[in-house]
C-alpha positions in Angstrom: 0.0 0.0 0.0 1.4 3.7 -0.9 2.2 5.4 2.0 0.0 9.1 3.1 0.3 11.7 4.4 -0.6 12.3 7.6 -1.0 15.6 9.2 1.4 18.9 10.1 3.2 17.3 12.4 5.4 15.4 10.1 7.7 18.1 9.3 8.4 18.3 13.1 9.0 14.2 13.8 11.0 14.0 10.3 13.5 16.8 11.7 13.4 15.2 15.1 14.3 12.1 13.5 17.3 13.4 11.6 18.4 15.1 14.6 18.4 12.0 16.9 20.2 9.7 14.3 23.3 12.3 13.2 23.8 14.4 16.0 26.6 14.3 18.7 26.4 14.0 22.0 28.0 16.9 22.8 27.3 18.8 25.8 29.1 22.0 25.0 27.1 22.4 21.7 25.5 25.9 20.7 23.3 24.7 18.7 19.9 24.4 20.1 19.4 20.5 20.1 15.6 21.2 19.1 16.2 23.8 16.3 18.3 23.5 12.3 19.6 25.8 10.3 17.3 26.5 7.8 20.5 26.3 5.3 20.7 22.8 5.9 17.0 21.9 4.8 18.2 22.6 1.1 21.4 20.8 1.2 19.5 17.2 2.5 16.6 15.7 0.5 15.1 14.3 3.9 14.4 18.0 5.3 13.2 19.7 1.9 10.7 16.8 1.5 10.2 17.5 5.5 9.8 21.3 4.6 7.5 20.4 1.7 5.3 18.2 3.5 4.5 20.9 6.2 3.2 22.9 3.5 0.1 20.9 3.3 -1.0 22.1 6.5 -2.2 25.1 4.7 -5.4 22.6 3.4 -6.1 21.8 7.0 -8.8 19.3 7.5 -10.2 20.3 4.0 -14.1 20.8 4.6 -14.7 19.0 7.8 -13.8 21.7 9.7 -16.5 22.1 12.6 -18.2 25.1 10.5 -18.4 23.8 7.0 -18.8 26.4 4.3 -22.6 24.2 3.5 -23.7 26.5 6.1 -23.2 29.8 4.3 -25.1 28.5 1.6 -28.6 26.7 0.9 -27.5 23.4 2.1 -27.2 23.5 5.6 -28.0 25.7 8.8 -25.2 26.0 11.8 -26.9 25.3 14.6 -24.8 27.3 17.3 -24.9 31.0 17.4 -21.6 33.5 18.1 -19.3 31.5 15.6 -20.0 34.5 13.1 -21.7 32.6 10.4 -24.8 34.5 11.1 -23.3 37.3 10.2 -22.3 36.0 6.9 -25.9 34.9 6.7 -27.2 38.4 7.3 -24.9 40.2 4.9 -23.8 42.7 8.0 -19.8 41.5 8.1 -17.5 44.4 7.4 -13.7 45.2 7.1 -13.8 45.0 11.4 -15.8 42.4 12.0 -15.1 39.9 9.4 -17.3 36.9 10.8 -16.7 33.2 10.6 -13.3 32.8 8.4 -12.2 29.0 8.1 -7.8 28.8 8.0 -8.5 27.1 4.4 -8.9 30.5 3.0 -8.1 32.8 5.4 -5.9 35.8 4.1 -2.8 36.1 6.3 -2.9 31.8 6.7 -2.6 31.6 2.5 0.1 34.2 2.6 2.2 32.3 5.2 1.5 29.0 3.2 2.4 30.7 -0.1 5.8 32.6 1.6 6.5 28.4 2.1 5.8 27.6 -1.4 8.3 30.7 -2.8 11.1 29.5 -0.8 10.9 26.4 -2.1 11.2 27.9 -5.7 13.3 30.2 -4.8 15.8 27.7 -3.3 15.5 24.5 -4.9 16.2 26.5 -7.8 19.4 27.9 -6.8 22.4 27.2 -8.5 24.1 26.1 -4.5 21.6 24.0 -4.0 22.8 20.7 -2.4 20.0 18.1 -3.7 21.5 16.4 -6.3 18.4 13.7 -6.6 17.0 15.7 -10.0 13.5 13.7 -9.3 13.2 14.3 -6.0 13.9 18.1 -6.8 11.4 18.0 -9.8 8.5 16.1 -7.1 9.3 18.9 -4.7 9.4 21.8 -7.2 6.2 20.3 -8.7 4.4 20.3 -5.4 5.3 23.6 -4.5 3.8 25.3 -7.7 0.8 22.8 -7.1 0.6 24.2 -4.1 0.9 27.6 -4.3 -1.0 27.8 -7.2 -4.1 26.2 -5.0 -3.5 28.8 -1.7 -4.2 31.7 -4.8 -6.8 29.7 -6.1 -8.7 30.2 -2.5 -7.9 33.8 -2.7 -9.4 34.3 -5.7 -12.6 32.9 -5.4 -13.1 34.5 -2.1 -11.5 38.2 -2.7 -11.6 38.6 -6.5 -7.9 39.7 -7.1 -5.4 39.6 -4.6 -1.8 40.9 -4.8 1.0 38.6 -6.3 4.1 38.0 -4.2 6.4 35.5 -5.9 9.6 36.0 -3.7 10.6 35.6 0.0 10.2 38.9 1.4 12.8 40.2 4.0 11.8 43.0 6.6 13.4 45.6 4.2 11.2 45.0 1.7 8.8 47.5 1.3 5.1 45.3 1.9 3.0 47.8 -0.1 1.8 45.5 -2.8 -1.2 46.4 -5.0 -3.8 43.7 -6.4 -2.9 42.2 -9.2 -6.3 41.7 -11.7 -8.5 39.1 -11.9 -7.0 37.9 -15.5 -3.0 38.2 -13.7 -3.9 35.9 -11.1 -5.9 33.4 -13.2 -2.9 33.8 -15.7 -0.4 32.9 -13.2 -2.1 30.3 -10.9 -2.7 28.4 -14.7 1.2 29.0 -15.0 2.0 27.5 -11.9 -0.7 24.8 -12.6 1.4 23.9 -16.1 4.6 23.9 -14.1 3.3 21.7 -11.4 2.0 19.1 -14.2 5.1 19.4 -15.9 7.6 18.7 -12.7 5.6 16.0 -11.7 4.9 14.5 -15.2 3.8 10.5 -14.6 5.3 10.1 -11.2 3.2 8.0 -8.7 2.7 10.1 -6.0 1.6 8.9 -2.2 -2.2 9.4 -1.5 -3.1 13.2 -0.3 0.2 14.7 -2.5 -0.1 16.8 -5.4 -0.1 15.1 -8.6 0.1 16.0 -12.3 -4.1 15.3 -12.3 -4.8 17.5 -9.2 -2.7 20.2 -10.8 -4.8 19.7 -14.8 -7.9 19.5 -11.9 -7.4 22.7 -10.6 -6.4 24.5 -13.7 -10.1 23.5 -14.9 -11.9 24.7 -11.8 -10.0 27.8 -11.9 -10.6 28.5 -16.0 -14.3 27.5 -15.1 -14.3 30.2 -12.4 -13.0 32.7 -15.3 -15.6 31.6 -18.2 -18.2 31.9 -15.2 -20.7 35.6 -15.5 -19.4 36.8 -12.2 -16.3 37.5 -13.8 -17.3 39.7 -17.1 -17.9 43.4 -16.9 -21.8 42.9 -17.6 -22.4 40.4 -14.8 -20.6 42.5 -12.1 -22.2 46.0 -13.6 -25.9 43.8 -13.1 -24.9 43.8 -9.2 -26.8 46.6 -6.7 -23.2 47.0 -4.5 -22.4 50.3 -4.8 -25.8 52.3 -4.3 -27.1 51.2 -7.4 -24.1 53.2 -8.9 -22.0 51.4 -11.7 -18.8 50.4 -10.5 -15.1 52.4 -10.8 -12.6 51.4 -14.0 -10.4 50.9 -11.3 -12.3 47.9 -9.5 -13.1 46.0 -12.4 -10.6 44.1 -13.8 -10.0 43.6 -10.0 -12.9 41.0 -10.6 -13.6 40.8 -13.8 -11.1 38.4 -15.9 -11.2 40.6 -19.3 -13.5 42.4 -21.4 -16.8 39.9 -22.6 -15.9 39.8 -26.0 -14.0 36.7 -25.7 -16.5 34.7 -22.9 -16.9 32.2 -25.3 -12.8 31.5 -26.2 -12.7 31.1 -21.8 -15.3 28.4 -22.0 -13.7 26.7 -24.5 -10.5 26.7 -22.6 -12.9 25.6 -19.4 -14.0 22.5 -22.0 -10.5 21.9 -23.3 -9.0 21.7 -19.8 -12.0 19.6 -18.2 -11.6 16.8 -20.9 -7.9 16.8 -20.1 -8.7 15.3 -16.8 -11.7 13.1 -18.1 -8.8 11.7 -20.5 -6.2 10.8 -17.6 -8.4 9.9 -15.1 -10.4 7.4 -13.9 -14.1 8.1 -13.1 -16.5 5.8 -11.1 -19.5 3.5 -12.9 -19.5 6.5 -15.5 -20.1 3.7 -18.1 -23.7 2.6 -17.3 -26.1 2.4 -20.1 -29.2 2.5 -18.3 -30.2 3.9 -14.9 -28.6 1.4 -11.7 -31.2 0.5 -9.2 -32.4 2.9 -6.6 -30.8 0.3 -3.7 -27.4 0.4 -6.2 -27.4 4.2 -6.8 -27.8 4.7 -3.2 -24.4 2.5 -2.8 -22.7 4.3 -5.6 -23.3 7.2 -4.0 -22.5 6.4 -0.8 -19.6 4.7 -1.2 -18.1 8.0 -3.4 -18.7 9.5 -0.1 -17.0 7.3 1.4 -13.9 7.5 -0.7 -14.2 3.9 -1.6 -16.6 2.2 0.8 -17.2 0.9 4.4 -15.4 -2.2 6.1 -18.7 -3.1 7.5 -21.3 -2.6 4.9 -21.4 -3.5 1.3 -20.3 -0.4 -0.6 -17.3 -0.5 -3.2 -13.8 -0.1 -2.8 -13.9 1.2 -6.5 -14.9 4.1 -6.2 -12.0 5.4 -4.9 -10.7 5.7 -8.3 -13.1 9.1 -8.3 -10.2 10.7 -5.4 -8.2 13.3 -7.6 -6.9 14.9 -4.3 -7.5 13.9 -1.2 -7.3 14.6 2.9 -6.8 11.5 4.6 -7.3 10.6 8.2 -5.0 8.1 9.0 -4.6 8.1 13.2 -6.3 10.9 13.5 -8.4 10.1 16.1 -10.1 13.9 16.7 -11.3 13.6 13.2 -14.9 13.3 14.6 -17.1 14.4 12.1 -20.1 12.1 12.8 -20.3 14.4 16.5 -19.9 17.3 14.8 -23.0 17.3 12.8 -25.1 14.2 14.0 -27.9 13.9 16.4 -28.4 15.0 19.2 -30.0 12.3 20.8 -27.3 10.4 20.3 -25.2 13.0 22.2 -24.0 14.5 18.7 -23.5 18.2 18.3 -25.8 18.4 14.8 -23.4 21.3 13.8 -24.4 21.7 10.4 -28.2 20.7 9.4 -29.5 20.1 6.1 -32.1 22.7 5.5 -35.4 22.2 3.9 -34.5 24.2 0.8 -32.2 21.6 0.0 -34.2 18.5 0.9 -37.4 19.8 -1.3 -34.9 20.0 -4.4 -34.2 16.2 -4.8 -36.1 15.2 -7.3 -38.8 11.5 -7.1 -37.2 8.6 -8.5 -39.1 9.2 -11.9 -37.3 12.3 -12.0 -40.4 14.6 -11.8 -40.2 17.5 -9.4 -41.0 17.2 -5.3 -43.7 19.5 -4.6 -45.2 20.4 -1.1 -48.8 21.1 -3.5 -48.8 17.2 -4.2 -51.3 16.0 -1.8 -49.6 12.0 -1.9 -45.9 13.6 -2.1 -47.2 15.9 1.2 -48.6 12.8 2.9 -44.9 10.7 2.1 -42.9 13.4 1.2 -39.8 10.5 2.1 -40.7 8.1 -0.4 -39.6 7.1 -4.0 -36.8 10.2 -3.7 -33.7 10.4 -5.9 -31.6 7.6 -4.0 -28.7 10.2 -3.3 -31.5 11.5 -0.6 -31.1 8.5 1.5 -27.5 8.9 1.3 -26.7 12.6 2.4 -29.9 13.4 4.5 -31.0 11.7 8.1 -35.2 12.8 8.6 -37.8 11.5 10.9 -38.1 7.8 11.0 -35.0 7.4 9.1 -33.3 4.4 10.5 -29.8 4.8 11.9 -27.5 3.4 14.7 -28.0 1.3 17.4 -28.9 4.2 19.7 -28.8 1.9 23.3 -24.9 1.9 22.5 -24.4 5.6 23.7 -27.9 7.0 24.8 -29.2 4.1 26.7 -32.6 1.9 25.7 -34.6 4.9 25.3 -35.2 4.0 21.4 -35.1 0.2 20.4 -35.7 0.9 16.8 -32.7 3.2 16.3 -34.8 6.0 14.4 -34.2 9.3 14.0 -36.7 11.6 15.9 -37.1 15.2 14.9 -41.1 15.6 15.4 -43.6 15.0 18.2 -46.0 12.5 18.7 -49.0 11.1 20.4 -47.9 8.8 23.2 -49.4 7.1 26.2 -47.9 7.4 29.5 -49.4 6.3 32.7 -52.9 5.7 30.8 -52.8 9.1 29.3 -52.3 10.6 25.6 -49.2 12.8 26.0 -47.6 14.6 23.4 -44.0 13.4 23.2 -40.9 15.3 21.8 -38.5 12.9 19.4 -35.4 12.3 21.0 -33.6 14.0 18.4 -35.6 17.9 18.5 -33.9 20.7 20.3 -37.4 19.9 23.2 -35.9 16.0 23.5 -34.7 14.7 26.7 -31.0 14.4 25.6 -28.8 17.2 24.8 -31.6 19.4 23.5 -29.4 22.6 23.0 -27.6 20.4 20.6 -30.7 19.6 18.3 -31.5 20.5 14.7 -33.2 23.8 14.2 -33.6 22.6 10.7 -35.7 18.7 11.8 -32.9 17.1 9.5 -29.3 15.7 10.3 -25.9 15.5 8.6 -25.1 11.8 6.7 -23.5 12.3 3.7 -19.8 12.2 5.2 -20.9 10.0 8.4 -20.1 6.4 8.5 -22.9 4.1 8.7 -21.4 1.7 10.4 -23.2 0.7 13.2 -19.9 -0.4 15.6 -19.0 3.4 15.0 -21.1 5.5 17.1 -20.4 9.4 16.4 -19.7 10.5 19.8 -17.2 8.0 20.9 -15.4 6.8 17.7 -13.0 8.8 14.9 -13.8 8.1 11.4 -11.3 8.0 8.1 -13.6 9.3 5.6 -11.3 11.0 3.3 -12.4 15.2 2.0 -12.6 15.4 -1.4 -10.5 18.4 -2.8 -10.9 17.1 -6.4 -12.7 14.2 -7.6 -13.4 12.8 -11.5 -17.2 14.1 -11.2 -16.1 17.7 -10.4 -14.3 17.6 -14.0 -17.1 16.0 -15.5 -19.1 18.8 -14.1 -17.1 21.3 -15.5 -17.1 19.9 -19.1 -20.5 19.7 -19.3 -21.6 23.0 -18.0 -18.8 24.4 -20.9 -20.3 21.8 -23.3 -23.6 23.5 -22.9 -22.3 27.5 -22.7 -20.6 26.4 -26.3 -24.0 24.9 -27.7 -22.8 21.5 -27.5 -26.0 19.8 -25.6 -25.5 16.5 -27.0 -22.1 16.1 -25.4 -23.9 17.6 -22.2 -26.7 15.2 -22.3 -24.4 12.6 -22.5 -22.6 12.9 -19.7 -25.5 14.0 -17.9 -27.0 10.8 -17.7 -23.9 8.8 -17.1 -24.0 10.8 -14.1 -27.8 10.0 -13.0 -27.8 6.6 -14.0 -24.7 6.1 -11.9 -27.3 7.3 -8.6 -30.3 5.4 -10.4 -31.9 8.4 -12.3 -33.4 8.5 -15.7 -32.3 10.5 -18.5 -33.1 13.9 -18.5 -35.8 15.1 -21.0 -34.9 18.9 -21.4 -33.1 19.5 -25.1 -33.1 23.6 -25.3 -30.4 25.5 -23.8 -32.0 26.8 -20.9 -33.9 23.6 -20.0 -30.7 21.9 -19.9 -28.8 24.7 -18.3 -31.3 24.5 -15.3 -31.2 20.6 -15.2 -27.3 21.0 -15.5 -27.5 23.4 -12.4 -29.5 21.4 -10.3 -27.6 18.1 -11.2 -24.6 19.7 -9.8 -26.0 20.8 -6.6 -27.1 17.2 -5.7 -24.4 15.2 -6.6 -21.8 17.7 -5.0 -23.3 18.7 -2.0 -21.6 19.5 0.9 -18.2 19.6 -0.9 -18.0 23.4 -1.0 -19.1 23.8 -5.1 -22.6 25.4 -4.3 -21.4 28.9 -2.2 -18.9 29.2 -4.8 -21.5 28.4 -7.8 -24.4 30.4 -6.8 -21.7 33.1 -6.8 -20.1 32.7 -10.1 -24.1 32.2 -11.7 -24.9 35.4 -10.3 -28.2 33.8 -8.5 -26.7 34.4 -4.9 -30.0 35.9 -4.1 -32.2 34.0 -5.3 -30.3 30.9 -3.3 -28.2 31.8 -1.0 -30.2 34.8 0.6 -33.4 32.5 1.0 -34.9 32.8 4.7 -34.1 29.0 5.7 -36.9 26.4 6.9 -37.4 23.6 8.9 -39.7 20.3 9.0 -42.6 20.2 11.6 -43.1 16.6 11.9 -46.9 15.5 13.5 -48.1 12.5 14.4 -51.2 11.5 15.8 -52.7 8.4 16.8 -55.0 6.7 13.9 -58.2 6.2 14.9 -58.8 2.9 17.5 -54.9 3.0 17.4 -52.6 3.2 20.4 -48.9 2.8 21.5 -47.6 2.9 25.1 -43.7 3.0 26.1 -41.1 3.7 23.9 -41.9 5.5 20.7 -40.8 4.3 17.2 -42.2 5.4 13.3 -44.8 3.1 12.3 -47.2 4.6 9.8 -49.6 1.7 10.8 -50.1 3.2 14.0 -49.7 6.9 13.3 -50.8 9.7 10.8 -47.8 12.0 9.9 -48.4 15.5 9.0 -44.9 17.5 7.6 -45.4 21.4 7.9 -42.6 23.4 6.3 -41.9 26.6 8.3 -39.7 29.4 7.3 -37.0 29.5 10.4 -35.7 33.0 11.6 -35.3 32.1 15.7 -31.0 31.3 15.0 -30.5 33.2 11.6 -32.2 35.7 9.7 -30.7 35.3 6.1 -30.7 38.4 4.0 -29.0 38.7 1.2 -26.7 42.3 -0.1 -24.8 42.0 -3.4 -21.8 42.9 -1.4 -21.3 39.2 -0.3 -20.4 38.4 -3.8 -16.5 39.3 -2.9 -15.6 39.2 1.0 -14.0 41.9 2.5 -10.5 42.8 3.4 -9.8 43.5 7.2 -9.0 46.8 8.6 -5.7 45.1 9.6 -5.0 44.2 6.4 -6.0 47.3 4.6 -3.6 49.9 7.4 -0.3 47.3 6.9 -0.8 47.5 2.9 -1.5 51.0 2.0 -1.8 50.0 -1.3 -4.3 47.5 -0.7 -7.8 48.7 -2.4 -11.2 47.4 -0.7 -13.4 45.5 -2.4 -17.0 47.2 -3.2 -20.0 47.7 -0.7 -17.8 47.8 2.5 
């Protein structure tokens, strides 16, 4: 098996290592016994791949940080208030009070990471360097223009352009550095993408490294981003930022990749690059004729969450093959992401909540349209869904872990709880909260606000219960279907919907849906749209492609809802004890209510581009602020 690896702290253990096996033991030594000369790391392969390796810190835990980006768009609700995401939510963040900021794109963290990356360059490229190993200096060079190229990738897509330092500044430098435009940075994170692929060529690189397909990966997402309307002069003049007032000649080509004339040449370079990764990857069941079975798309699906399956359940180690880049968890036993976001009667933390905005989108398994008006869909609305459903989102009466192994035998059936229900207790009809509502008996102030829980990334594994156990899912930074994706969304910008259609429906009949039926432009551009919000959910695509579609409004600025789940006894029918679903028994009633109580969404144009701080804008003078703040 390739080795991986493993987390930030290798950098430290490989230098400790070297350390313990060459030095002397020498009691009148000056050198600090804990410390090297940072000379040294670029005369001795072991430390420069040591140095490297620390660089991939900057991608922290990828998206399963505790306060996933879902949650600033209409996925998912956080469910606990002062971590600044409501702030996001409600459009008020500023240059002062910048609200939640995750250390995968935070501004000062990128710029530290990408100081690491040009001192790599720089000195692996020196004509005194000491490595003679040419492939290990080609890996390392390889993976520091990979990487550098992705830290300016996440500055981009968050702060429109940023300012382009390419050497290791000393404290006389002067640190006044303007923004470089949209088009430079796309220009030169494509540059470093091409140098990445070419360094590393066909080398076989250990899971959760850089690799000549994660660098042709990026260079697609980030010539999609370009192509994208958010980026042309017409789509950012459309916005309401500035007052209603048009914006400056001297903020737009700070967003805007070039003048509009040539949108058409940047989606066929989207295309172009997009089939370059189709063509040297390997994608996952993408080969299927016909539409798999609901139970088999719900495995495919599952298990491409999984990053290739689960020891204890029947998914398929296969699908691995989809991993471009990865984040593994190997011994990382705080990598809890099942507590994080699961329920709260099974002492979980249901961080982030699927929202009923996104549960009413996936589609019935004919492919027809969910609607709350359908009287039979109202009565069932959990029935005959798009089999991804079951694999993402956990509703009331879903069936889930044994819950007796960490909550005690309050629930024999191991179901998930998010309504009330008639009950009798002590000869009485009661109304009884579910175990899993913020009223519930266990851990109530960690319950859904949203009467939906978190599964997609969770094990289902029974013997792995959330609270207790870490999991090894891997986070996805690229996968095959993100570059499918991408080609067919340039396929259909470029008038080539029989290409688009075509992949389409590998895609849905990989998760057991039909073909689709639109053939216009705009019929397929909306199926297109809503294919990629379901089969990508939760892996930070949809805040950044509501964005670049310029329908942040109409999306992401939606006041959220939740699921009022009923039941009622059935006439002549009764249960005493413990409660479980049984429809034979009870009559459901599913109320969708708009939820305001932890968030009141509202959206301003502003949130297109986030902000600079004040910190950052008084140490770099010549730093200008984005629009609306």
């Amino acid at each position: 098996m390739k080795s991986t690896i493993r987390n930030k702290y290798i950098l430290t253990v490989a230098v400790m290592a070297i350390l313990a096996s060459g030095c002397k033991k020498d009691f009148l030594t000056v050198d600090p016994p804990d410390k090297i000369d940072s000379e040294l790391i670029w005369k001795d392969g072991a430390l420069a791949q040591a140095f490297v390796t620390d660089i991939y810190s900057g991608l922290n835990d990828g998206g399963f940080s505790e306060q996933m980006l879902s949650s600033v768009s209409d996925e998912s609700m956080f469910t606990h208030p002062t971590r600044g995401i409501d702030l996001v939510n409600s459009s008020t963040i500023n240059p002062s009070t910048l609200g939640w900021v995750d250390d995968t794109w935070k501004y000062v963290k990128m710029y530290n990471r990408i100081r690491s990356c040009n001192m790599t360059i720089e000195r692996l490229g020196a004509a005194d360097n000491g490595i003679t190993d040419k492939a290990l200096k080609d890996r390392l060079l390889g993976e520091a223009h990979f990487m550098r190229a992705y830290f300016y990738h996440q500055l981009l897509r968050y702060y429109g352009g940023v300012p382009l330092i390419t050497k290791v500044y000393v404290l006389t430098d002067d640190f006044n550095v303007k923004r470089a435009s949209y088009k430079e940075c796309t220009d030169f994170i494509i540059k470093d993408c091409d140098d990445a692929q070419r360094l590393l060529g066909t080398t076989l690189m250990d899971k959760g490294r850089s690799s000549a397909l994660a660098a042709l990966a990026l260079k697609s997402r980030v010539l999609l981003y370009a192509a994208s309307d958010l980026h042309t002069t017409v789509g950012l003049q459309s916005l309401q930022i500035s007052g209603g007032q048009p914006l400056t000649p001297a903020i737009l080509p700070l967003l805007a990749y070039e003048d509009d004339a040539n949108q058409s040449q940047r989606w066929l370079l989207a295309q172009n690059a997009a089939k370059a990764v189709m063509d040297a990857g390997h994608g996952y069941k993408l080969d299927l004729v016909a539409p798999a079975t609901a139970a088999q798309g719900r495995i495919n699906y599952k298990s491409l969450a999984m990053g290739g399956g689960s020891k204890a359940l029947n998914m398929d180690a296969a699908a691995a093959s989809e991993l471009i880049l990865a984040r593994y968890f190997v011994d990382r036993s705080d990598m809890r992401l099942g507590r994080a976001n699961g329920p709260n009667g099974y002492r979980n933390w249901a961080g982030n909540t699927p929202i009923g905005l996104l549960v009413d989108d996936y589609e019935m398994t004919d492919g027809s349209k969910f609607s709350w008006s359908n009287s039979a869909q109202k009565a069932n609305p959990y029935v005959n869904r798009d089999p991804r459903f079951y694999a993402t989102v956990l509703y009331d009466g879903a069936d889930w872990k044994p819950r007796n192994k960490i909550s005690g035998d309050v629930d024999p059936a191991s179901q998930i709880q998010t309504g009330e229900y008639d009950l009798i207790v002590d000869g009485k009809t009661i109304t009884a909260k579910g175990l899993d509502t913020r009223s519930g008996p266990i851990e109530s102030w960690n319950g859904s606000w949203t009467g939906y829980y978190f599964h997609k990334f969770t094990d289902p594994d029974p013997n792995i219960i959330d609270a207790n156990m870490p999991q090894f899912i891997p986070w996805p930074f690229f996968r095959y279907t993100e570059a499918v994706m991408n080609y067919i969304e340039a396929s259909i910008e470029l008038n080539q919907l029989g290409i688009a259609t075509q992949w389409l429906n590998k895609i849905r009949f990989r998760s057991g849906m039909p073909a689709v039926t639109a053939t216009d432009k705009d019929g397929l551009k909306a199926v297109y749209r809503h294919e990629r919000r379901i089969e990508m959910v939760y892996e930070e695509q949809r805040y950044h492609d509501a964005r670049r579609w310029l329908i942040g409004k109409a999306t992401l600025g939606r006041k959220t809802d939740y699921i009022k789940v009923k039941g009622t006894f059935k006439p002549g029918k009764t249960l005493a004890g413990k409660y479980k679903y049984d429809p034979t028994i009870y009559d459901y009633t599913y109320t969708p209510t708009i939820e305001t109580a932890q968030e009141n969404r509202i959206w301003l144009d502003k949130i297109y581009f986030r902000p600079f701080s004040r910190d950052e804008m008084n140490k770099n003078t010549s730093l200008v602020q984005n629009p609306g703040y």
